[in-house]
N, C-alpha and C positions, 0 to 999 in steps of 0.2 A: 504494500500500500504506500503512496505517493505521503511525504512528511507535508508537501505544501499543499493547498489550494488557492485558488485563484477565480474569481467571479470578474469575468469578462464586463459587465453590466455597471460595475462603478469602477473597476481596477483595482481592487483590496486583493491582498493574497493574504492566506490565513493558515497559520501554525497548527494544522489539527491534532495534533499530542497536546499542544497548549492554548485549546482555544477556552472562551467562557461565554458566558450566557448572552454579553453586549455584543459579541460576534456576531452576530445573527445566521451563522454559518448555515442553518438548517433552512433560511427562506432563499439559498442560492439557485435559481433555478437551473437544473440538467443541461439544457444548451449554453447557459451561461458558464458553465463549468469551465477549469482546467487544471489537468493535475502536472505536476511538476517532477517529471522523472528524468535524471534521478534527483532526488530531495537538494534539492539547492535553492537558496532563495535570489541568488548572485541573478540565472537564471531568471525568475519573476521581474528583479529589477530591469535586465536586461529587455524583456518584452512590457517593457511599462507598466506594471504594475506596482502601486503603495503598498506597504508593511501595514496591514494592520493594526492599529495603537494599543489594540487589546489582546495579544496573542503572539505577534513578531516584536522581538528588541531589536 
């Protein structure tokens, strides 16, 4: 299983070992997915996506 996620739809990428409830991880819809294999966040920033303020340091 992918460490990151990624919601296409605002560009948050989110720590799923360390996510929490302000995440909202669970309203991310399926086509807005994307998983980050292999677990790098370098990778997310590199396709524009933000860190999370609630789950990525």
């Amino acid at each position: 299983m992918a460490g990151y996620l990624g919601n296409k739809f605002d560009m948050i990428v989110h720590h799923l070992a360390v996510m929490t409830s302000e995440c909202k991880i669970y309203e991310i819809k399926k086509q807005d997915s994307v998983y980050f294999v292999p677990d790098i966040l370098d990778q997310a920033r590199k396709e524009g996506f933000a860190p999370c303020k609630y789950c990525v340091n």
